[in-house]
N, C-alpha and C positions, 0 to 999 in steps of 0.2 A: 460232342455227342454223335455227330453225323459222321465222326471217324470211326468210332465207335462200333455205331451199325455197319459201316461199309468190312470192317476187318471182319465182322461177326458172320457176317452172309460170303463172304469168300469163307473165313473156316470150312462155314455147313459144307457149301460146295464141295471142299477139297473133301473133309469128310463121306461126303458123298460118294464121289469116283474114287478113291478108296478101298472103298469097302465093295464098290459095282467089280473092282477087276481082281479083287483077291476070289482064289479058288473054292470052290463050294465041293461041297460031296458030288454032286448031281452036274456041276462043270457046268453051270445058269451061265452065268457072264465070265466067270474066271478067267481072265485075258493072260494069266500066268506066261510067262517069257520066258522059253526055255531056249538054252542057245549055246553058242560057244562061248559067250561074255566071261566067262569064268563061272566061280563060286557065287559073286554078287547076284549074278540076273538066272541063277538054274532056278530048276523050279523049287528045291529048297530055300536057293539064299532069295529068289523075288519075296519068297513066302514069309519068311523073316523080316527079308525089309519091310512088304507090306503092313506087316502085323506093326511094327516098331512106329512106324509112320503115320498106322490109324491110331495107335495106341496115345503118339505126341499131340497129332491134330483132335483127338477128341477131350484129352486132360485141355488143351489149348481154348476149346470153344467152351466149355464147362467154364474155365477163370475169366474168359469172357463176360458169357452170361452173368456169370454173377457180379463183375465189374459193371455190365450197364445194368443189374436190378440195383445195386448200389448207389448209381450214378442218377437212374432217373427218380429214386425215391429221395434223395439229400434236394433235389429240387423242388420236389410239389411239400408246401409251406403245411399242407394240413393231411395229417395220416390216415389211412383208409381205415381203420377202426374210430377213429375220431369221425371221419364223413359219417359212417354208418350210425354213430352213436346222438349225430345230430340229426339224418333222416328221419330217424326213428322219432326221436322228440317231437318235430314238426310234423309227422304224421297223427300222433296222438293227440295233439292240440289240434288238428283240424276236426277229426273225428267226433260224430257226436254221437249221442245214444240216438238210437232209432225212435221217432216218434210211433204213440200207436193209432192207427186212424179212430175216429168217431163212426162209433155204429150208426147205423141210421136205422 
């Protein structure tokens, strides 16, 4: 489980800077790499890659998440509709009617 979390918070991370260096209208953080790298690193193909990269790393933390909601609800023995359906009972058995005091 604690591998689990550990791949899940790198994902976010990578997700993260990601999305901080790809290009915006307004040019915020776009650290876009324009260069002689070729095709790969102009400012189209960084733009592509980028996109391609968030597009994997975010489908990536999503099968995630849902592997550890999967993972930590197969462990707890009693379902969170079942907890609530017993809170609820033991609160009404405590409950009483309100007495009404004696006038004097």
């Amino acid at each position: 489980m604690t591998t689990l979390i550990i791949i899940e918070v790198i994902l976010a991370l990578l997700l993260i800077i990601l999305v901080l260096l790809q290009h915006s209208d307004n040019e915020g953080l776009g650290f876009g790499v324009s260069g002689g790298l070729g095709g790969l690193m102009s400012s189209r193909g960084s733009a592509n890659f980028l996109s391609k990269a968030t597009a994997i790393i975010a489908t990536l933390f999503m099968i995630m998440s849902v592997v550890l909601t999967i993972a930590s609800s197969s462990k707890n023995e009693i379902k969170i509709l079942e907890s609530l359906s017993e809170d609820k009972i033991e609160d009404s058995n405590i409950a009483e009617e309100p007495s009404i005091p004696d006038s004097n």
